[in-house]
C-alpha atoms as an extended CHARMM CRD file, in Angstrom:
* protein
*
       246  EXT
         1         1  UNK       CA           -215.9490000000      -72.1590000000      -73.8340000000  PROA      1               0.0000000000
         2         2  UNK       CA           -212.4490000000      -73.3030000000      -73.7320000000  PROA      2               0.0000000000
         3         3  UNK       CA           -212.7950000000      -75.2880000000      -77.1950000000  PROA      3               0.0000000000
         4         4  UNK       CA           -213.7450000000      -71.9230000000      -78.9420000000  PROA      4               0.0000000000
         5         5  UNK       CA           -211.0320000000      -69.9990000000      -77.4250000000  PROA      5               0.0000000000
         6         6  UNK       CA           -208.7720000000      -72.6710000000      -78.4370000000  PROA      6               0.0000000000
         7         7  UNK       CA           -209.9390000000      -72.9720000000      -81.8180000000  PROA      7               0.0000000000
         8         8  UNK       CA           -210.2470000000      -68.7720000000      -81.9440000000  PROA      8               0.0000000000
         9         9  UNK       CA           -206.2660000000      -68.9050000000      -81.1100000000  PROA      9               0.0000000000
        10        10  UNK       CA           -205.5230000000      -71.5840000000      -83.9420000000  PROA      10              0.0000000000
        11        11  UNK       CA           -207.2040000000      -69.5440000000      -86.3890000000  PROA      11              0.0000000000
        12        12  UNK       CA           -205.4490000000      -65.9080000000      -85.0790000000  PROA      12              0.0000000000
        13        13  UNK       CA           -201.9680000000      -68.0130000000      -84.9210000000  PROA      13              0.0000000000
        14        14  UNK       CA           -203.1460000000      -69.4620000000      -88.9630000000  PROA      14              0.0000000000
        15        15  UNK       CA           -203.4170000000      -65.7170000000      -90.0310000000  PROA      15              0.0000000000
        16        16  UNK       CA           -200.7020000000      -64.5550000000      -88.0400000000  PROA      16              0.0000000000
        17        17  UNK       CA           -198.5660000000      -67.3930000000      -90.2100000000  PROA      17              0.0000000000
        18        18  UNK       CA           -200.2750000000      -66.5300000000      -93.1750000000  PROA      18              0.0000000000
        19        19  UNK       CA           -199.3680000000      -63.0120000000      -93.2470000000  PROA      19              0.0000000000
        20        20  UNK       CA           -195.6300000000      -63.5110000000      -92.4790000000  PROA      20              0.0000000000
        21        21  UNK       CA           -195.2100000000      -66.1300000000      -95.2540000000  PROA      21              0.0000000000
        22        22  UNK       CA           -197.1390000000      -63.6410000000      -97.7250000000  PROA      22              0.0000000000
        23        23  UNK       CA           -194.9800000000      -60.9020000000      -96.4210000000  PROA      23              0.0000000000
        24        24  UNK       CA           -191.6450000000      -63.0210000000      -96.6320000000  PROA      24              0.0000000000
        25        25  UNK       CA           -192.8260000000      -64.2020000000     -100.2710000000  PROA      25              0.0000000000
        26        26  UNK       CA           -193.3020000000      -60.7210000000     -101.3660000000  PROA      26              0.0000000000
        27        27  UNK       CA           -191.0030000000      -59.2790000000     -104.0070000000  PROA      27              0.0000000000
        28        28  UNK       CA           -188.4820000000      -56.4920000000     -102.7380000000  PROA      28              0.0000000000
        29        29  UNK       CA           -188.2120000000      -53.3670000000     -104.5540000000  PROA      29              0.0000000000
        30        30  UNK       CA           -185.0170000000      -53.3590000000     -107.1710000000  PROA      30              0.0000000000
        31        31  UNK       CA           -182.4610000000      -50.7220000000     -106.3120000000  PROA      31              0.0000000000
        32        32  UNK       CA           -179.3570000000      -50.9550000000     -109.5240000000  PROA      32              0.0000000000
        33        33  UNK       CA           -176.5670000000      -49.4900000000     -108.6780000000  PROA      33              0.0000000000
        34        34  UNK       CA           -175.0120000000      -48.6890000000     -112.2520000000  PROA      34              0.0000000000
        35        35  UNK       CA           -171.0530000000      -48.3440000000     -112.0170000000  PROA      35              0.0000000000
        36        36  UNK       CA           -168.0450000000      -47.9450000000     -114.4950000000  PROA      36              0.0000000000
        37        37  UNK       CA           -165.4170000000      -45.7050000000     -115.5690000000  PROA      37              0.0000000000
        38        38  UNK       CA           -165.8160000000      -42.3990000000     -117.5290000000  PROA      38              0.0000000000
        39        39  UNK       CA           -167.0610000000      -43.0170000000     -120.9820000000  PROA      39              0.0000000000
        40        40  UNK       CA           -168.5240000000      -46.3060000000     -120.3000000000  PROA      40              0.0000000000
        41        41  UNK       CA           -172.1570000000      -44.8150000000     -120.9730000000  PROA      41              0.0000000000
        42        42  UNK       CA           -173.5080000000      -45.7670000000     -118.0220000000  PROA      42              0.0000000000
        43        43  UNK       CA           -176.2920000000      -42.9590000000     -118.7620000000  PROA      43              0.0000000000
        44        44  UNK       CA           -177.2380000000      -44.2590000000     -122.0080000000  PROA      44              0.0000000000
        45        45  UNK       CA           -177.2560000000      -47.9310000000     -120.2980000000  PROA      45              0.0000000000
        46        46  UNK       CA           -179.3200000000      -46.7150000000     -117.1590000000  PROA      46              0.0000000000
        47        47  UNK       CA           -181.8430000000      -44.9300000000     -119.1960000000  PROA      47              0.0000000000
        48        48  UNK       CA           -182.7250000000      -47.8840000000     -121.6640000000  PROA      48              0.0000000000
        49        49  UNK       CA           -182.9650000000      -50.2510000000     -118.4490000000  PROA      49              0.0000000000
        50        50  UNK       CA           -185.1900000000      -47.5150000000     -116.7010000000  PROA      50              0.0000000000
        51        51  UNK       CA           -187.6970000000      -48.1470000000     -120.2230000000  PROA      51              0.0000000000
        52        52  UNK       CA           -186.9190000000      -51.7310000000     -120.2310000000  PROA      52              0.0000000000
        53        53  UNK       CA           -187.9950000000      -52.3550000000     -116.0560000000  PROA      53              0.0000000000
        54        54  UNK       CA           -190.1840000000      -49.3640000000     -116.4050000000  PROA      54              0.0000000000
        55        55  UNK       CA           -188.2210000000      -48.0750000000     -112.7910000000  PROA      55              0.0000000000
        56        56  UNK       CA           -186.5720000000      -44.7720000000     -112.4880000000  PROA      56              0.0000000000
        57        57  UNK       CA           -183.3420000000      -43.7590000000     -113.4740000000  PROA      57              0.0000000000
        58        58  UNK       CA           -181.8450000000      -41.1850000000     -110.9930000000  PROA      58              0.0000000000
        59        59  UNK       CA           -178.7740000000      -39.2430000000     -112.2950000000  PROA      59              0.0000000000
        60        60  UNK       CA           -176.6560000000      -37.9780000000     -109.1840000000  PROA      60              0.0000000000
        61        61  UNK       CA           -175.5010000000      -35.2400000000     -111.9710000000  PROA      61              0.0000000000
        62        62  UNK       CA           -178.5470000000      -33.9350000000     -112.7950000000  PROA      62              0.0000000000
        63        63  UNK       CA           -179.8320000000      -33.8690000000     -109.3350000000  PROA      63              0.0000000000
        64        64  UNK       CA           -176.9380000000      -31.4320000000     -108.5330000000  PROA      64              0.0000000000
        65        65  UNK       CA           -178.1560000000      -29.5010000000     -111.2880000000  PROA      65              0.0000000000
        66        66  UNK       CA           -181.9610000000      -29.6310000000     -110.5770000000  PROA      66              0.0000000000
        67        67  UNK       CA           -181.3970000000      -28.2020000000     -107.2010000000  PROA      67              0.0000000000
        68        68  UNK       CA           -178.3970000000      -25.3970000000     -108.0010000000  PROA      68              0.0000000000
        69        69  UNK       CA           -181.0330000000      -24.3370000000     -110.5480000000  PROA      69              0.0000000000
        70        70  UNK       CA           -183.9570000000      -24.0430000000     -108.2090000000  PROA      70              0.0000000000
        71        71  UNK       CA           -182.0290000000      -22.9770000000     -105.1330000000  PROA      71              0.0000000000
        72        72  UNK       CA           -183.2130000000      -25.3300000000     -102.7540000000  PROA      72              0.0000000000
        73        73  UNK       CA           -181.3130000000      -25.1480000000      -99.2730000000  PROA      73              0.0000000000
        74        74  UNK       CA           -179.2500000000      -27.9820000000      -99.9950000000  PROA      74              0.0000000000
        75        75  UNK       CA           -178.2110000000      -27.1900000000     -103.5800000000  PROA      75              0.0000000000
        76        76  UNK       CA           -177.5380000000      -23.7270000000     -102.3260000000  PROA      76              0.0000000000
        77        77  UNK       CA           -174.8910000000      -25.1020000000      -99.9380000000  PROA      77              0.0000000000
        78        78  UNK       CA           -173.3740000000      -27.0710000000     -102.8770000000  PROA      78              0.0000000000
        79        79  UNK       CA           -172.9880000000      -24.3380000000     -104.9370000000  PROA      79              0.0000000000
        80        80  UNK       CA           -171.1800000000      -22.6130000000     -102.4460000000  PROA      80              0.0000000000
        81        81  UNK       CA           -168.9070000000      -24.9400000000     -101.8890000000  PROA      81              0.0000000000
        82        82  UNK       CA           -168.4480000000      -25.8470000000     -105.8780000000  PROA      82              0.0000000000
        83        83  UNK       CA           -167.6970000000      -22.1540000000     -106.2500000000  PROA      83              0.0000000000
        84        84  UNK       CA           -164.8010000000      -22.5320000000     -103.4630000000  PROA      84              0.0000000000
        85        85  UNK       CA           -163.7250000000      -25.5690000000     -105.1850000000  PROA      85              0.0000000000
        86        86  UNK       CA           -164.2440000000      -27.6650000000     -102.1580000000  PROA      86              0.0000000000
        87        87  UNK       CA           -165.5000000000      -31.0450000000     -102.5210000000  PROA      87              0.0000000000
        88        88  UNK       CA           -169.5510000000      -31.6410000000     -101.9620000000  PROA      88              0.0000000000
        89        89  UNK       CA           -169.5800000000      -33.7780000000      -98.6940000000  PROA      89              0.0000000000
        90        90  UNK       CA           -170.8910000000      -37.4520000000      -98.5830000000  PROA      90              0.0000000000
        91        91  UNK       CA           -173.6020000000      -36.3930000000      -96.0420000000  PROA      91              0.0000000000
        92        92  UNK       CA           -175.0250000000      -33.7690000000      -98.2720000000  PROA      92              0.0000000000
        93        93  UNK       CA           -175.0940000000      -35.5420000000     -101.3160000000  PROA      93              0.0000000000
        94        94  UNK       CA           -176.4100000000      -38.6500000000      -99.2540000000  PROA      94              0.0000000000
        95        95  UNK       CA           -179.0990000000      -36.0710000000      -98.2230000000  PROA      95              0.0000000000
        96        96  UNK       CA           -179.8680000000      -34.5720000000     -101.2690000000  PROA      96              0.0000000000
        97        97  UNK       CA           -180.3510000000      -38.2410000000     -103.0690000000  PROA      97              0.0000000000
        98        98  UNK       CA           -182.7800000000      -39.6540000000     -100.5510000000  PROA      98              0.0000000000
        99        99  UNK       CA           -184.6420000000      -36.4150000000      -99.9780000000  PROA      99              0.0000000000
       100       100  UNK       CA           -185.3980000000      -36.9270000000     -103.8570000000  PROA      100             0.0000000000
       101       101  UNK       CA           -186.1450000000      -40.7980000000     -103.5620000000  PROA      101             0.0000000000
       102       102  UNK       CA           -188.7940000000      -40.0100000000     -100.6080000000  PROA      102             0.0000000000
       103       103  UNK       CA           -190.8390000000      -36.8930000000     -102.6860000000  PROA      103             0.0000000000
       104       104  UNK       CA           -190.8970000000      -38.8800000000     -105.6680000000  PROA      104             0.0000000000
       105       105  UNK       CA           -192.4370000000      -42.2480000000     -103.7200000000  PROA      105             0.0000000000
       106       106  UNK       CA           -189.2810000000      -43.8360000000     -105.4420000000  PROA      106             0.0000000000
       107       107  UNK       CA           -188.8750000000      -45.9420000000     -102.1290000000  PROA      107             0.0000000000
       108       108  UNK       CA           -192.0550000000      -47.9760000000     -102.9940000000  PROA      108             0.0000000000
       109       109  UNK       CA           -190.8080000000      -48.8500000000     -106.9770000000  PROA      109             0.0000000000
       110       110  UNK       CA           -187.0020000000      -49.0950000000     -106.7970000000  PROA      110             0.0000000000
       111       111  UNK       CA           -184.1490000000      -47.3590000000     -109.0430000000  PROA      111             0.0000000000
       112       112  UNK       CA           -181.3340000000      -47.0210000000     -110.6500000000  PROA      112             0.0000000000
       113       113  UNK       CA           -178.3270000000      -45.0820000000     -109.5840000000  PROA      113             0.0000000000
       114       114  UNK       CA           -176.4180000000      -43.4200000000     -111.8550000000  PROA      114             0.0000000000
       115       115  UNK       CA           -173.0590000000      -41.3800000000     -110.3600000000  PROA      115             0.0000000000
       116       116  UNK       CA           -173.8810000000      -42.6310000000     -107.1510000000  PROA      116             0.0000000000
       117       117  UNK       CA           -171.9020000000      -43.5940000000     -105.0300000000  PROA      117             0.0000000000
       118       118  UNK       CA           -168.9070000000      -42.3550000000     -105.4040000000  PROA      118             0.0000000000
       119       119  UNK       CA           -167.1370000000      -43.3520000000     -102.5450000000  PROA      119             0.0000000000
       120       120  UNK       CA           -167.3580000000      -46.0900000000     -100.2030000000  PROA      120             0.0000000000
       121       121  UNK       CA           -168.4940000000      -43.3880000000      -98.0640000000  PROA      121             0.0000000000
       122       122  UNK       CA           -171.4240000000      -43.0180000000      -99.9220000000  PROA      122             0.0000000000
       123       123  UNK       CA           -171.8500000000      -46.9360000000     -100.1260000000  PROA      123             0.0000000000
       124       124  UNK       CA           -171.9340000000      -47.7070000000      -96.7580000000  PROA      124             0.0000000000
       125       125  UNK       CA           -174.4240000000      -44.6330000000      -96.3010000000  PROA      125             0.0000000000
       126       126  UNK       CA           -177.1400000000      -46.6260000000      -98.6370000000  PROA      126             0.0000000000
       127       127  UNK       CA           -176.4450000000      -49.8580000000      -97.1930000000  PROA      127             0.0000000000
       128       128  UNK       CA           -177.7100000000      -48.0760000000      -93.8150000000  PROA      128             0.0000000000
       129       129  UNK       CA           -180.2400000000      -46.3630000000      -95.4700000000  PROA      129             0.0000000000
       130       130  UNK       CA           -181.6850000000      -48.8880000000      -97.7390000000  PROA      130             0.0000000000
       131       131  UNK       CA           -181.0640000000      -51.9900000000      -95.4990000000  PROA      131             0.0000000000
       132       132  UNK       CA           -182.8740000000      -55.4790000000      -95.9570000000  PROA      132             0.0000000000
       133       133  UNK       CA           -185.7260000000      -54.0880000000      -97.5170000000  PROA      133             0.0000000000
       134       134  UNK       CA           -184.5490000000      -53.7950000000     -100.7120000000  PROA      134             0.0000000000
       135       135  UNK       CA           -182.6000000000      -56.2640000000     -103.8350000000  PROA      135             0.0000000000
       136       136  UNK       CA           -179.6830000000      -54.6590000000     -104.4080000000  PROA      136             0.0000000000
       137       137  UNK       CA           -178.0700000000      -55.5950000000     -107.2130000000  PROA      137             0.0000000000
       138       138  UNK       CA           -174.1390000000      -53.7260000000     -108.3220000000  PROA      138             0.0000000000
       139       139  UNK       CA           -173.8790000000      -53.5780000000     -112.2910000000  PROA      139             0.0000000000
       140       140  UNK       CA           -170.1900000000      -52.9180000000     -113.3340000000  PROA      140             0.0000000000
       141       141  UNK       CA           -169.7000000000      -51.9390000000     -116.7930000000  PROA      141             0.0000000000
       142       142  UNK       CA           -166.3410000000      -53.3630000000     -118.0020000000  PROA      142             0.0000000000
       143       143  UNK       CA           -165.0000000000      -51.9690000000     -121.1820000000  PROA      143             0.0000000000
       144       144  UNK       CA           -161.5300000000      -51.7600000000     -122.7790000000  PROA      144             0.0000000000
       145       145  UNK       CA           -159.3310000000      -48.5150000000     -122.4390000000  PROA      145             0.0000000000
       146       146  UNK       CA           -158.6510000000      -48.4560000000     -126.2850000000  PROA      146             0.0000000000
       147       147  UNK       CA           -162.5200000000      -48.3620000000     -126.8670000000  PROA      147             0.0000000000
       148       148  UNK       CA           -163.2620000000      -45.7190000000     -124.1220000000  PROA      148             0.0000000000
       149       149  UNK       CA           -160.5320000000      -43.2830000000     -125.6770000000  PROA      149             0.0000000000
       150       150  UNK       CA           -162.4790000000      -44.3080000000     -129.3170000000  PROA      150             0.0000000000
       151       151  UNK       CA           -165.9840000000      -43.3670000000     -127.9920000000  PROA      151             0.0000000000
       152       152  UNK       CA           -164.9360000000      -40.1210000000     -126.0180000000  PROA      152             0.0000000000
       153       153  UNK       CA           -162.5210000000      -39.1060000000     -128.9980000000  PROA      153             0.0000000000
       154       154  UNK       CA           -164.9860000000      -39.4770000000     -131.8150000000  PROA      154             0.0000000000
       155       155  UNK       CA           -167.8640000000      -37.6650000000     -129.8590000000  PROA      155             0.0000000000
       156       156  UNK       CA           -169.6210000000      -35.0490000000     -131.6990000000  PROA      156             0.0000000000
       157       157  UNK       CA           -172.9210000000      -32.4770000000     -130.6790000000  PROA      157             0.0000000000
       158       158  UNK       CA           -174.8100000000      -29.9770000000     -132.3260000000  PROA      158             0.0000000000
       159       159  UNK       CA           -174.6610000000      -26.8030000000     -131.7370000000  PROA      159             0.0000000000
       160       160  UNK       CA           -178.2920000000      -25.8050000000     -131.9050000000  PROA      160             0.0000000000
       161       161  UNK       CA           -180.2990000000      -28.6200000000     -131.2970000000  PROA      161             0.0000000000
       162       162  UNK       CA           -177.6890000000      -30.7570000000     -129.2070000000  PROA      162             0.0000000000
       163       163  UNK       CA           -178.3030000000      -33.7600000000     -130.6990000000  PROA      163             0.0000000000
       164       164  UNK       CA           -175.2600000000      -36.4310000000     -129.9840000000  PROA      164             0.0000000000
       165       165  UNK       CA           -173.5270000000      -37.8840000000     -132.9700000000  PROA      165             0.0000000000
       166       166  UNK       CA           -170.1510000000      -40.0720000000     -133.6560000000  PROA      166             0.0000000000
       167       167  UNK       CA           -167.5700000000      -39.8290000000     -135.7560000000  PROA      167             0.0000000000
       168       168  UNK       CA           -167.3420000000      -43.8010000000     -136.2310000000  PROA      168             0.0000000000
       169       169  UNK       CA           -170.6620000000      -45.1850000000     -134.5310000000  PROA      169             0.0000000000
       170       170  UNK       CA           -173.4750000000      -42.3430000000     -135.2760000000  PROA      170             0.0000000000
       171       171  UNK       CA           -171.8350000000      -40.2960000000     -138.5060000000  PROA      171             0.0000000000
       172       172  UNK       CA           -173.9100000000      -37.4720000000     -139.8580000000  PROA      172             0.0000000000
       173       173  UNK       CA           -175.2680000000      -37.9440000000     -143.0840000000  PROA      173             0.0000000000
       174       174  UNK       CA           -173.4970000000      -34.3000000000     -144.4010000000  PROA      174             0.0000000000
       175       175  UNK       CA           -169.7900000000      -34.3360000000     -142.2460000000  PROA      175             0.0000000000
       176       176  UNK       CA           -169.9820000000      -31.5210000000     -139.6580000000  PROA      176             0.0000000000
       177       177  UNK       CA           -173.6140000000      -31.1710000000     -140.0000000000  PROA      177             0.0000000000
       178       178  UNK       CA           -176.5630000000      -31.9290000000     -137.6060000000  PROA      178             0.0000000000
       179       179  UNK       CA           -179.4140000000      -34.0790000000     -139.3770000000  PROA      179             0.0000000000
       180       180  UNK       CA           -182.1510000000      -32.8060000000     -137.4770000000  PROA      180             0.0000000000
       181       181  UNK       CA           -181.6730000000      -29.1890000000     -137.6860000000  PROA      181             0.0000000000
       182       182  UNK       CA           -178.4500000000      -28.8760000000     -140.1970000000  PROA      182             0.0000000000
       183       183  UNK       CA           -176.4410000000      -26.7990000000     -137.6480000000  PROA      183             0.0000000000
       184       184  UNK       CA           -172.7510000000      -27.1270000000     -137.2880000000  PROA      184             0.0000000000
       185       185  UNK       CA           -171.1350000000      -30.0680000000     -134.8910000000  PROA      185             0.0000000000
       186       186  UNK       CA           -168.8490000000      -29.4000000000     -132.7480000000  PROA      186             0.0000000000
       187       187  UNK       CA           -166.5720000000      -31.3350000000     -130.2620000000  PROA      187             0.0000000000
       188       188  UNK       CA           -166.1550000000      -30.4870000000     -126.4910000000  PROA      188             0.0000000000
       189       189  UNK       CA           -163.1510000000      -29.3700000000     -124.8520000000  PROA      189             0.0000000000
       190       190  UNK       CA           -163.2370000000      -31.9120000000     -122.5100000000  PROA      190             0.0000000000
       191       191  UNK       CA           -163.9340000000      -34.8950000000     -124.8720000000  PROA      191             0.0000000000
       192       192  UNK       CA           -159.6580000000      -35.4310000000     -125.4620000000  PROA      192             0.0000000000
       193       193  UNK       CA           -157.9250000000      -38.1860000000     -124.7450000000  PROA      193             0.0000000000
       194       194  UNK       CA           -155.5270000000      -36.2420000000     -122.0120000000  PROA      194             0.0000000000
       195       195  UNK       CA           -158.9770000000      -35.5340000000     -120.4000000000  PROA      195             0.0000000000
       196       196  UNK       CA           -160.1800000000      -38.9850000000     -120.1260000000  PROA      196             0.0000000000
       197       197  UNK       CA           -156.7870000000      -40.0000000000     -118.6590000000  PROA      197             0.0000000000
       198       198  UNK       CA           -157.2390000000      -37.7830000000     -115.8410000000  PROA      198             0.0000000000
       199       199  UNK       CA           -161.0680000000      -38.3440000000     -115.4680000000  PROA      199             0.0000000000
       200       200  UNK       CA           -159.9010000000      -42.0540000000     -115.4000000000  PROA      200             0.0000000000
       201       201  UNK       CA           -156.5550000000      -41.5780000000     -113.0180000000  PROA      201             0.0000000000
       202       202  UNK       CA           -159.5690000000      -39.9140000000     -110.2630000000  PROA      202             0.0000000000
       203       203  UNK       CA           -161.8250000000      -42.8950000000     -110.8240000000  PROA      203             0.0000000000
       204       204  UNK       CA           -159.0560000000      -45.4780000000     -110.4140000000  PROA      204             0.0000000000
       205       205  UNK       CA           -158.3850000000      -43.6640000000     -106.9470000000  PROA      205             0.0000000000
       206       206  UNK       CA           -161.7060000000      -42.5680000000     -105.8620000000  PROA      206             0.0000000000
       207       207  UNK       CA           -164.0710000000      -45.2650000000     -107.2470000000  PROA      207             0.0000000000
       208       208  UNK       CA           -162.7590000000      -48.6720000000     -108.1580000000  PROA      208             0.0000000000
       209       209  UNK       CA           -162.6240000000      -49.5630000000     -104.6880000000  PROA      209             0.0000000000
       210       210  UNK       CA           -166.0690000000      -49.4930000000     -104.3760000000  PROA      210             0.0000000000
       211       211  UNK       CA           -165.5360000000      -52.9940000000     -106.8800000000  PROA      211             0.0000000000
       212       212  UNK       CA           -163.9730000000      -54.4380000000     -104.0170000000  PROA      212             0.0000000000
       213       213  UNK       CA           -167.1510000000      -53.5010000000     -101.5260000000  PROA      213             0.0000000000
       214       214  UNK       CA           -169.9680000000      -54.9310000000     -103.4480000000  PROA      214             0.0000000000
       215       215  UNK       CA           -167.5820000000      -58.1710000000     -104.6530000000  PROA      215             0.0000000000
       216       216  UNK       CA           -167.6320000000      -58.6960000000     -100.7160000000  PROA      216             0.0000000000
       217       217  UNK       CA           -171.1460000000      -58.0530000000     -100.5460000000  PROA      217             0.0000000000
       218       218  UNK       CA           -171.9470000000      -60.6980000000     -103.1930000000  PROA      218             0.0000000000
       219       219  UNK       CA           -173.7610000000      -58.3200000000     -105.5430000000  PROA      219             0.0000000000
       220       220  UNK       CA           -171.5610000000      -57.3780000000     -107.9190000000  PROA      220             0.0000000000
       221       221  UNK       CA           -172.1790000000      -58.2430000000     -111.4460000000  PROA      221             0.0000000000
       222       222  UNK       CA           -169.5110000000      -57.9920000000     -114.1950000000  PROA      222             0.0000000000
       223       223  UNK       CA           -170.7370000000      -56.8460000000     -118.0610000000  PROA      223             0.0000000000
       224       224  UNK       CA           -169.2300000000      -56.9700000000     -121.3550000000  PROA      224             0.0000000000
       225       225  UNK       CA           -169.5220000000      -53.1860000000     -122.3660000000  PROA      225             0.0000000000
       226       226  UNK       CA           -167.1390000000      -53.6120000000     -125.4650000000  PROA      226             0.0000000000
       227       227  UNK       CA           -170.6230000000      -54.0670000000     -127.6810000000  PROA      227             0.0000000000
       228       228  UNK       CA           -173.7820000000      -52.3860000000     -129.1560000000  PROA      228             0.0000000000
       229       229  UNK       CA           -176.5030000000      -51.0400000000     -126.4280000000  PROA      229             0.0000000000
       230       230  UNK       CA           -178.2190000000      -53.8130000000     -127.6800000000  PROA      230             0.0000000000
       231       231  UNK       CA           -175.8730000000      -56.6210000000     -126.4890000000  PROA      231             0.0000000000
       232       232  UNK       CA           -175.1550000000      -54.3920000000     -123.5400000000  PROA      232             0.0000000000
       233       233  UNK       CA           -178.5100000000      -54.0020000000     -122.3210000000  PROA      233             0.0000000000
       234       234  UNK       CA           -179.1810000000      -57.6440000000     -122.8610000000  PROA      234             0.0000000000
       235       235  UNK       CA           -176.0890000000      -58.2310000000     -120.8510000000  PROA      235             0.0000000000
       236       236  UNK       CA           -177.7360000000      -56.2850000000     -118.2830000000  PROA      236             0.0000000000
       237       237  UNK       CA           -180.9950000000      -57.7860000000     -118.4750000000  PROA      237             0.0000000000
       238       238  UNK       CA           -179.2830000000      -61.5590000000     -118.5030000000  PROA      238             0.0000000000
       239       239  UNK       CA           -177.6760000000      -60.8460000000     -114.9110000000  PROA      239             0.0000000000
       240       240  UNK       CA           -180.5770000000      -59.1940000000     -113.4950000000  PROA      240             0.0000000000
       241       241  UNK       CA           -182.7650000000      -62.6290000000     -114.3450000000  PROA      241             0.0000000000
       242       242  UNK       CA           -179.9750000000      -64.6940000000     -112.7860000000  PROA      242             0.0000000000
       243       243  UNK       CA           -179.6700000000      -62.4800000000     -109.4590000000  PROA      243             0.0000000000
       244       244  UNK       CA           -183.9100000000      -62.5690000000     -109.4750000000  PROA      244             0.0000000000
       245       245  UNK       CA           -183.4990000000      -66.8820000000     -109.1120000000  PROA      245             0.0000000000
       246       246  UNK       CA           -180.6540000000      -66.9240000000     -106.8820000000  PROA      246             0.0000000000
């Protein structure tokens, strides 16, 4: 009798080890947190690597705008306070992000974060949130001043169809005039260089510290954003291997 409990134990303690290297062997869901300064495309970037990794891409921005439009509770409260011209506080937008996440089942596939965070506020907030259970990996998307001003200068949309163009890098074929529907083009107000200065003078302040926070976390990755999408997003996809092996 007290050979088969012994031998009963060795095979509960086997399973017991089994499961735990399994477990520890197990890959962690991705979570990208997609940074840079205004005009640095990190929506165009997230959205190919969302395709590529076939994980979704969440856009803080549009978020805002899915709930204002829908008047849930907490978009409700933003509004309010957008309309006041008060800031949107960490907690709510914290909120707000991770209430999506959960109804989506995002929690089980991983992301990428696009506009978030902001602060280091915010970045300490997902650290709590998303603990060990997840790779975490901080893509920075480095790109010259004299190319941002280029890209947010030349940008052109349509007036109908809002289809993006540029006035060096996507040209339409007729000058002024939408391919797909022939409409006029137009430029927005916002798309000047005194604009981007100012967008850039906040992010300097409000953001780039947050370079600082995930260089001391080790997860920081630098990329060359002076190129194509193609060379960016194989850029992206080169550092993501590397941080995947190390």
């Amino acid at each position: 009798m007290k050979n088969i409990l012994l031998l009963v134990g060795l095979v509960v303690f086997v399973l017991i080890g089994l499961t735990t290297y399994r477990n520890s062997k197990k890959e962690k869901p991705l979570v990208v947190i997609m940074m840079g300064a205004p005009g640095a495309e990190k929506d165009t970037h997230s959205s190919e690597l969302s395709k590529t990794l076939n994980i979704p891409h969440i856009s803080t921005g549009d978020l805002f705008r899915e709930n204002i439009k829908n008047e849930t509770e907490l978009g409700k409260t933003a509004k309010e306070l957008m309309d006041k011209g008060q800031l949107v506080p960490d907690s709510l937008v914290v909120e707000m992000l991770f209430n999506h996440i959960h109804d989506k089942g995002y929690d089980l596939t991983g992301y990428i974060l696009d506009g978030f965070p902001r602060t280091l506020i915010q970045a300490k907030a997902l650290d709590q949130r998303l603990g060990k259970d997840y790779n975490k990996i901080a893509l920075n998307l480095n790109i010259d001043e004299e190319k941002l001003i280029e890209r947010i200068t030349g940008s052109l949309i349509c007036t109908s169809c809002q289809t993006p163009f540029h006035k060096i890098n996507l040209p339409p074929k007729v000058e002024n005039k939408c391919d797909k529907c022939q409409s006029n083009l137009y430029q927005r107000d916002d798309d000047t260089k005194e604009v981007l200065m100012s967008r850039l003078e906040v992010y300097n302040k409000d953001t780039k510290p947050l370079i600082d926070y995930y260089q001391k976390s080790n997860i920081l990755k630098d990329i060359d954003s002076n190129g194509s999408k193609e060379i960016v997003l194989e850029n992206l996809l080169k550092n993501l291997e590397k941080n995947k092996k190390s």
